[in-house]
DRENPAMAR-748312 format. One record per residue: x, y, z of N, C-alpha, C in turn; chain; residue in one letter; residue number from 1. Coordinates in Angstrom, 1 decimal, decimal comma, always signed. Atoms other than C-alpha are relative to their C-alpha. Layout:
BEGIN
+--------+--------+--------+--------+--------+--------+--------+--------+--------+--------+---------+-----+
:    n.X :    n.Y :    n.Z :   ca.X :   ca.Y :   ca.Z :    c.X :    c.Y :    c.Z : cadena : residuo : num :
+--------+--------+--------+--------+--------+--------+--------+--------+--------+--------+---------+-----+
:      X :      Y :      Z :      X :      Y :      Z :      X :      Y :      Z :      A :       A : NUM :
...
+--------+--------+--------+--------+--------+--------+--------+--------+--------+--------+---------+-----+
This chain:
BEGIN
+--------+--------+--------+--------+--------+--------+--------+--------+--------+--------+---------+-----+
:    n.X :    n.Y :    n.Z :   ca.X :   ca.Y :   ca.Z :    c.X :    c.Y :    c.Z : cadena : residuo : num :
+--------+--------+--------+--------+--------+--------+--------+--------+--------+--------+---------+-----+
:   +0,6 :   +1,0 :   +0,8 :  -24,7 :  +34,7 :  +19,9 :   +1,1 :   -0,6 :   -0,9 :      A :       X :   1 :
:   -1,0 :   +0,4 :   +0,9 :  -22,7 :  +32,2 :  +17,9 :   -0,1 :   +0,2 :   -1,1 :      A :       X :   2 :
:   +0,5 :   +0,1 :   +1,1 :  -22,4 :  +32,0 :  +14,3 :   -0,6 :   -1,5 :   -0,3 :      A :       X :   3 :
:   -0,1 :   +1,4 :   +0,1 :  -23,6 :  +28,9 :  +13,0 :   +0,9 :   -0,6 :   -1,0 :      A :       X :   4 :
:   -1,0 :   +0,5 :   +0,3 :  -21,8 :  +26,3 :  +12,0 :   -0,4 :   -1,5 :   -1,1 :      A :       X :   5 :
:   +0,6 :   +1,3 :   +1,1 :  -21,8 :  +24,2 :   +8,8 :   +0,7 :   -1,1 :   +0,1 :      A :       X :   6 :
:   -0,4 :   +0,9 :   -0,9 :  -21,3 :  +20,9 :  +10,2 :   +0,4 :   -1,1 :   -1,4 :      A :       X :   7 :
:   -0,4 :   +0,6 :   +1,7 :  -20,7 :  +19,7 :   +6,4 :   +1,3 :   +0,1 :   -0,1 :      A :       X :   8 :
:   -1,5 :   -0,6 :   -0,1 :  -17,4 :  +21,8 :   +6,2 :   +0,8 :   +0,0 :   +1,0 :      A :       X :   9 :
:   -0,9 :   +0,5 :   -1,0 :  -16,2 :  +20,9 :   +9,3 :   +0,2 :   -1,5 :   -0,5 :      A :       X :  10 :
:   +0,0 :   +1,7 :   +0,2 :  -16,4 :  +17,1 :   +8,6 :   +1,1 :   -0,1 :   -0,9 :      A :       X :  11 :
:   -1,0 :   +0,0 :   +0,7 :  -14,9 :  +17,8 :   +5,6 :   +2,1 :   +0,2 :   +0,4 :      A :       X :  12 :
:   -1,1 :   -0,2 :   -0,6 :  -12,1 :  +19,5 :   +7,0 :   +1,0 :   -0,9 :   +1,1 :      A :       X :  13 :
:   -0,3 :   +1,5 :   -0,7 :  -11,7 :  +16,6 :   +9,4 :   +0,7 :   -1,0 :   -0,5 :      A :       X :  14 :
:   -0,7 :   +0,9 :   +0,7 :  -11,3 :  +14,4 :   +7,2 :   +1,1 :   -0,1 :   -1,2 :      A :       X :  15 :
:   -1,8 :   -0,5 :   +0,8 :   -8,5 :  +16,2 :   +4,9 :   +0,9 :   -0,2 :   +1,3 :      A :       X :  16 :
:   -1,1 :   +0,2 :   -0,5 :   -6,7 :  +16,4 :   +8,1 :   +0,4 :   -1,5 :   +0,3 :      A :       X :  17 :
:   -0,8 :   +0,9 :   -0,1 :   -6,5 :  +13,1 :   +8,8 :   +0,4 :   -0,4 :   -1,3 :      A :       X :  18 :
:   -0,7 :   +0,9 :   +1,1 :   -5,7 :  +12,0 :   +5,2 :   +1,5 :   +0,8 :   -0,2 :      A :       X :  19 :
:   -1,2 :   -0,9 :   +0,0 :   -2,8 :  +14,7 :   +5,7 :   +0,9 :   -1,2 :   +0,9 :      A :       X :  20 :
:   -1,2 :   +0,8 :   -1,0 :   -1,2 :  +12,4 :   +8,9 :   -0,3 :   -1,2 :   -0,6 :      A :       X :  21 :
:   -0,1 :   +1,5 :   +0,6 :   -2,0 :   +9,1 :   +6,8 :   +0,9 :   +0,4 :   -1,6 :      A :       X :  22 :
:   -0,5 :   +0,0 :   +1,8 :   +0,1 :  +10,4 :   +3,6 :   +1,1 :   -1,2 :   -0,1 :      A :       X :  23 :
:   -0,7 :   +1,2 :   +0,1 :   +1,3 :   +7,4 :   +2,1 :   +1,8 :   -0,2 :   -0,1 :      A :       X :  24 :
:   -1,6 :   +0,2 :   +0,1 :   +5,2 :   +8,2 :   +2,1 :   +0,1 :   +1,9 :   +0,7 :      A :       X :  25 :
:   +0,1 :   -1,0 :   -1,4 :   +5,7 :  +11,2 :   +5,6 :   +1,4 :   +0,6 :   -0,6 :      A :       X :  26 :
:   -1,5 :   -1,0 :   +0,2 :   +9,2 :  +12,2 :   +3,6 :   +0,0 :   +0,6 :   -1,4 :      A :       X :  27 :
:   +0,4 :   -0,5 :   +1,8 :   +7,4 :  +13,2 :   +0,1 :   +0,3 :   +1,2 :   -0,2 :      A :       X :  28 :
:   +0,3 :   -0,9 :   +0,5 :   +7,7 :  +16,6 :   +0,7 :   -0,9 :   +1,0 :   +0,8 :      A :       X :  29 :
:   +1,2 :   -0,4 :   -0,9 :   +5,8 :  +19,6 :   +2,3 :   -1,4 :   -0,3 :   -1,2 :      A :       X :  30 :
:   +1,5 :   +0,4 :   +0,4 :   +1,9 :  +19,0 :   +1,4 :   -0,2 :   +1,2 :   -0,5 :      A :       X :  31 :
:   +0,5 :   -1,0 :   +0,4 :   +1,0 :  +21,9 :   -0,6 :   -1,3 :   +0,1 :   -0,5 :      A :       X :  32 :
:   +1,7 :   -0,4 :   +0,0 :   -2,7 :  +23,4 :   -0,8 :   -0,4 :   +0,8 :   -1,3 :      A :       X :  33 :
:   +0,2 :   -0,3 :   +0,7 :   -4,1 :  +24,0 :   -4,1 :   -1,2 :   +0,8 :   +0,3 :      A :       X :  34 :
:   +1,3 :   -1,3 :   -0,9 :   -6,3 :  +27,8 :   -3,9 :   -1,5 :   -0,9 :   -0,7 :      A :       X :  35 :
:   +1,5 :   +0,4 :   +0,5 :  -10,4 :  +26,4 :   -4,6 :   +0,0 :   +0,4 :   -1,7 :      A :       X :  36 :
:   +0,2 :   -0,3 :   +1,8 :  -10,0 :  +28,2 :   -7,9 :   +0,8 :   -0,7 :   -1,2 :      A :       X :  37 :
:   -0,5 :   +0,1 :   +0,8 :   -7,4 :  +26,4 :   -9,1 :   +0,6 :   -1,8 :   +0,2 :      A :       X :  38 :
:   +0,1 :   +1,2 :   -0,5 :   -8,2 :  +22,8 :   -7,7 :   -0,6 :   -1,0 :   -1,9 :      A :       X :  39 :
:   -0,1 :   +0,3 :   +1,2 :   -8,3 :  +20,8 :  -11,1 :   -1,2 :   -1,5 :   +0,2 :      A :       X :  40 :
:   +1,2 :   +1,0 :   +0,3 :  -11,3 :  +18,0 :  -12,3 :   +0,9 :   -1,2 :   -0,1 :      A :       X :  41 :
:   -0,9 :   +1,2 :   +0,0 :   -9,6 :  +14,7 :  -12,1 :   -0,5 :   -0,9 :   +0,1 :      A :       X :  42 :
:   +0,1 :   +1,3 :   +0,1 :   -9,6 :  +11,0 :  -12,8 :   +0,6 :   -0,7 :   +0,7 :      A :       X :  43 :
:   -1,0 :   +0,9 :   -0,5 :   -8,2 :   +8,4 :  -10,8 :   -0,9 :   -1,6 :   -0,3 :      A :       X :  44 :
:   +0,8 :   +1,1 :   +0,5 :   -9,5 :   +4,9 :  -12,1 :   -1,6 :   +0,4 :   -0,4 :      A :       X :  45 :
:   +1,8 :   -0,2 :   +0,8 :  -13,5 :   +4,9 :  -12,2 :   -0,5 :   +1,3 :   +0,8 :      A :       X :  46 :
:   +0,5 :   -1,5 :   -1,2 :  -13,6 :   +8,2 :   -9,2 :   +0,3 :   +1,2 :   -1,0 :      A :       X :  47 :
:   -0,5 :   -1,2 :   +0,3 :  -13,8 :  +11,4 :  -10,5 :   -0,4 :   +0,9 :   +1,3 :      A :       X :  48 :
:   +0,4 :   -1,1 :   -0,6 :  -13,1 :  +14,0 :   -8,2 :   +0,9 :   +1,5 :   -0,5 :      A :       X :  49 :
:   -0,9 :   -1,2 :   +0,3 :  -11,1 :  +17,1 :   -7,7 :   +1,5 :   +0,0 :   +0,8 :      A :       X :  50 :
:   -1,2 :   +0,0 :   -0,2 :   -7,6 :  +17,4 :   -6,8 :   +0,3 :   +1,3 :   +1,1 :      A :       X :  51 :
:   -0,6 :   -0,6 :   -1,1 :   -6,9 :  +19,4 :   -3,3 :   +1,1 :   +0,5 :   +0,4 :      A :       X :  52 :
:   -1,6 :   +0,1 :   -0,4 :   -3,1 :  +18,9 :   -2,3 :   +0,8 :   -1,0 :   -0,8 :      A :       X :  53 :
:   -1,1 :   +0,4 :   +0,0 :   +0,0 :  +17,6 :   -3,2 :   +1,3 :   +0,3 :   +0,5 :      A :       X :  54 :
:   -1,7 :   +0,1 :   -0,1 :   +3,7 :  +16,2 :   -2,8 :   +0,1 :   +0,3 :   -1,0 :      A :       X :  55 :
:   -0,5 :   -0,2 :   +1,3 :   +6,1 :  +15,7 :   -5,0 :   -0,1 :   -1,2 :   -0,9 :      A :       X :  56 :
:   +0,6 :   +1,3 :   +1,0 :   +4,8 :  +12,1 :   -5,9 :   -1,3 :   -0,2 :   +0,4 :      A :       X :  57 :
:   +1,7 :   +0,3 :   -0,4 :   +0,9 :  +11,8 :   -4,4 :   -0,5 :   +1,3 :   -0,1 :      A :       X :  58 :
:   +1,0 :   -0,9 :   -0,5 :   -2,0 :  +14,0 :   -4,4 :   -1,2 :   -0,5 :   +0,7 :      A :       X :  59 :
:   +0,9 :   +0,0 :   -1,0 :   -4,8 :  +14,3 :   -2,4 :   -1,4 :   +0,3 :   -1,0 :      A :       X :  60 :
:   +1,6 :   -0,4 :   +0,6 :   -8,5 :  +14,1 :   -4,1 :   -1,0 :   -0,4 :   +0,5 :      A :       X :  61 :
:   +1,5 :   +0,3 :   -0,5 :  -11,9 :  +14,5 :   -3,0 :   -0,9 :   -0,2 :   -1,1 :      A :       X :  62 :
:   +1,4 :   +0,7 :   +0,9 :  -15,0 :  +12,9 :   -4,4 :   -1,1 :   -0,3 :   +0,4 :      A :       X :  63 :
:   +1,4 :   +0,5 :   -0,8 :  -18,4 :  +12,4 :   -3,4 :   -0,6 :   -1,3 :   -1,2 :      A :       X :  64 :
:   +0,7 :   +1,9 :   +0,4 :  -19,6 :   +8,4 :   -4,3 :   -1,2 :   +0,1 :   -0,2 :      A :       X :  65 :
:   +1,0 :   +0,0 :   +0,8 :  -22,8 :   +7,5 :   -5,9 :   -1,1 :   +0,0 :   +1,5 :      A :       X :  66 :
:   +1,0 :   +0,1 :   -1,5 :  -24,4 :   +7,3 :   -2,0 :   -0,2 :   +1,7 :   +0,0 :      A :       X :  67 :
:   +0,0 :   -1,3 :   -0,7 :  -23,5 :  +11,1 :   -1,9 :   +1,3 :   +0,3 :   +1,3 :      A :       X :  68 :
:   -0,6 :   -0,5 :   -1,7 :  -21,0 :  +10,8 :   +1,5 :   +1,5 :   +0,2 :   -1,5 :      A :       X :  69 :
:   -1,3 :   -0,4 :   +0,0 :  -17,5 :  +12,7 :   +1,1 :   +1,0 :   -1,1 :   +0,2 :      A :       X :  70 :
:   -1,5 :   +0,8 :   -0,2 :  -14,0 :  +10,8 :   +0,4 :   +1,0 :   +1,1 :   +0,0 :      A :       X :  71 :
:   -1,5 :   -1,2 :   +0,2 :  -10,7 :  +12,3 :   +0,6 :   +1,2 :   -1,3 :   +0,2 :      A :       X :  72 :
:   -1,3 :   +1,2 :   -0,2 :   -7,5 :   +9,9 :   -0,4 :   +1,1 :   +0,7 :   -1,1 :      A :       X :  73 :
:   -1,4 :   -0,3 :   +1,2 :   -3,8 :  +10,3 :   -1,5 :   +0,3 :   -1,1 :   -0,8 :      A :       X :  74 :
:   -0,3 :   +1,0 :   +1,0 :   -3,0 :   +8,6 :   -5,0 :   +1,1 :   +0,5 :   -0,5 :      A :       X :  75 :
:   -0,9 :   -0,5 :   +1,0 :   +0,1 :   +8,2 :   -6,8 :   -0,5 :   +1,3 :   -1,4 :      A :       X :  76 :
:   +0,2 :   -0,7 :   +1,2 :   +0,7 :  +11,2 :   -9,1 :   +0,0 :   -0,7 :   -1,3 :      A :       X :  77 :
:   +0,2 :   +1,1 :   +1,2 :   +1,0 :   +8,5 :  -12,1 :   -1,3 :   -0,1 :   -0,3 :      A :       X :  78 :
:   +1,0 :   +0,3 :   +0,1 :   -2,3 :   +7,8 :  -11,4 :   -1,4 :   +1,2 :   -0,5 :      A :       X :  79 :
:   +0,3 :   -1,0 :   +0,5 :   -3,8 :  +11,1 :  -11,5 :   -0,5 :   +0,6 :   -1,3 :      A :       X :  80 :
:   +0,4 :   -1,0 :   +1,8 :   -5,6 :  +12,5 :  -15,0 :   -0,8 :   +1,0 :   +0,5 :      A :       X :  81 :
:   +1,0 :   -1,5 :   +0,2 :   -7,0 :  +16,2 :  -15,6 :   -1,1 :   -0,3 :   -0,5 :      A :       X :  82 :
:   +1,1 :   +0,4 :   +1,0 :  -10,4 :  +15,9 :  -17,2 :   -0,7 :   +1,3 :   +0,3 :      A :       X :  83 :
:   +0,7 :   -1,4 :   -0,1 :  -12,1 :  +18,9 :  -18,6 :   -1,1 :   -0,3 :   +0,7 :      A :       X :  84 :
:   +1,3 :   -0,4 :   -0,7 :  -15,2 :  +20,0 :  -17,4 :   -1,1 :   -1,0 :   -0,9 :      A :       X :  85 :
:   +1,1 :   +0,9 :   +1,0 :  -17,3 :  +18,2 :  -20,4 :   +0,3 :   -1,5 :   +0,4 :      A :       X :  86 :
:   -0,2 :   +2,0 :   +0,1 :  -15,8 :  +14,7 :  -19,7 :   -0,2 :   -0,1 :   +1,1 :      A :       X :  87 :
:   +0,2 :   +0,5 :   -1,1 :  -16,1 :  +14,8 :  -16,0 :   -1,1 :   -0,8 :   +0,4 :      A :       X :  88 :
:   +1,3 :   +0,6 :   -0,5 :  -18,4 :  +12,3 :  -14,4 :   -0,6 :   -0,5 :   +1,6 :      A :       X :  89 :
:   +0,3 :   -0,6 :   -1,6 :  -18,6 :  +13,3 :  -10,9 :   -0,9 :   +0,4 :   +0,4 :      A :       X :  90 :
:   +1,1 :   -1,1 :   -0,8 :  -21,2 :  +14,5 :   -8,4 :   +0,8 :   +1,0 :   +0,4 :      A :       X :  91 :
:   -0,3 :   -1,3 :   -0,2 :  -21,4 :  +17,9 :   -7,3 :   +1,2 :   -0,2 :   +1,0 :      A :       X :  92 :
:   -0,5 :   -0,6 :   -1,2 :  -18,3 :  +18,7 :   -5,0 :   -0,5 :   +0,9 :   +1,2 :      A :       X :  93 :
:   +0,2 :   -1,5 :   -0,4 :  -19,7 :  +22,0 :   -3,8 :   +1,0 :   +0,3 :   +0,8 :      A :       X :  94 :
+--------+--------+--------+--------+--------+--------+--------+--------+--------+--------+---------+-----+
């Protein structure tokens, strides 16, 4: 019997990989994977998500939009802000 399969987490993972072969500059650097515990609350204009990967000038943040559906995009590190936990104004990641 299979196990089942959360068809959520795969998507997701899908869609990190391709935003990995679309990184906006292929000589930035290896892509390094930030562990779940130490993926940081983040701003980028009016998105708040959480901060997944980086170079050594873009990272990689996921966000879920006011519909609910999953994003995942690389933004200049310039652009990037931390934001505690109190100021965040994001939906759930899980």
């Amino acid at each position: 019997m299979r196990p089942k399969q959360d068809s959520k987490a795969f998507a997701r993972m899908m869609l990190q990989t391709e935003a990995e072969a679309k990184h906006p500059k292929p000589d930035d650097g290896k892509i390094m994977e930030l562990e779940p515990g130490a993926q940081p609350l983040v701003r980028v204009g009016e998105v708040y998500g959480r901060a997944i990967k980086y170079t050594r000038t873009y990272g990689l943040v996921e966000w879920v939009d006011d519909r609910r559906d999953y994003h995942v995009e690389w933004f200049p590190a310039g652009q990037i802000k931390r934001v505690a936990q109190e100021s965040w104004r994001g939906w759930p990641l899980a």
